[in-house]
C-alpha positions as CSV (number, residue, x, y, z in Angstrom):
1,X,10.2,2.3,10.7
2,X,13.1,1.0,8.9
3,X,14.8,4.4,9.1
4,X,14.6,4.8,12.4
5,X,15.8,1.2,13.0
6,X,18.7,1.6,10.6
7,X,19.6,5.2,12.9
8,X,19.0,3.4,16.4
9,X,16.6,6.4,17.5
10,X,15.3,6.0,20.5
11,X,13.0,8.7,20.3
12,X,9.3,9.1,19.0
13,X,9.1,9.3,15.0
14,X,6.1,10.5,12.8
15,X,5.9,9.1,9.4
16,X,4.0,11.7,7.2
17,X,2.6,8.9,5.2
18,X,-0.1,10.4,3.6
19,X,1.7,13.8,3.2
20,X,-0.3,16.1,4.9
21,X,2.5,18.1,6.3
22,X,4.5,18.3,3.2
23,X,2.8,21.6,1.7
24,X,2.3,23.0,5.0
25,X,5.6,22.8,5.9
26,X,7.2,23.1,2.6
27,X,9.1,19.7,2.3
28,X,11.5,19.5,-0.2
29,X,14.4,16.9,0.1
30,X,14.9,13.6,2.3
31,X,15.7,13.0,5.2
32,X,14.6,15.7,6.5
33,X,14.1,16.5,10.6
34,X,11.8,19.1,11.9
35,X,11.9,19.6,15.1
36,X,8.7,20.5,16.4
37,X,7.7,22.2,19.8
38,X,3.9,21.0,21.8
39,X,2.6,24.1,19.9
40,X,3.2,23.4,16.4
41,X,6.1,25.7,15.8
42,X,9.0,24.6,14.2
43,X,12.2,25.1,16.4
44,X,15.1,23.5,14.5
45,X,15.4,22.0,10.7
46,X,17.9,19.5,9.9
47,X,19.0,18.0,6.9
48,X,20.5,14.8,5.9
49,X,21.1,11.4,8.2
50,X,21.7,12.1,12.0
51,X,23.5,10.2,14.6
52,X,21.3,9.2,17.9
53,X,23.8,11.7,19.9
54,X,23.1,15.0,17.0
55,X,19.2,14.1,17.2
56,X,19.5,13.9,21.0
57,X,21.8,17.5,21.9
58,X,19.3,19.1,19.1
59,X,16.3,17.8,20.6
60,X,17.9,19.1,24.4
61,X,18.7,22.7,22.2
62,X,15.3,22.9,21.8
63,X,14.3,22.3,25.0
64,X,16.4,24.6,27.2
C-alpha cells in the first residue's frame, strides 16, 4: 500500500480492489476514509488525506 506508506499509518488498511464496496457504500471521490465499526456500520466518513494523529483521535471518536 503505497498510500498508506506515503501517510505513515500504522493502522490496518482495506484496499477495495475489486470494488465491491463501492456501490454499496456509495463511493464517489478519493481518498476517501470510512470508518467502519465490527458490525458493518459506518461511524465516521472522511474526506481527503489524513495525518496519522486525525486517523488515530477519529478512530478513538469512534470507539468511546
Amino acid at each position: 500500500y503505497v498510500f498508506q506508506k506515503r501517510g505513515e499509518y500504522k493502522a490496518e488498511l482495506i484496499s477495495d480492489t475489486d470494488a465491491t464496496l463501492a456501490l454499496p457504500y456509495n463511493l464517489s471521490s478519493l481518498p476517501v476514509h470510512y470508518l467502519i465499526d465490527r458490525k458493518g456500520v459506518i461511524k465516521n466518513v472522511m474526506y481527503g488525506t489524513l495525518s496519522e494523529q486525525e486517523l488515530s483521535d477519529n478512530l478513538i471518536n469512534i470507539t468511546e
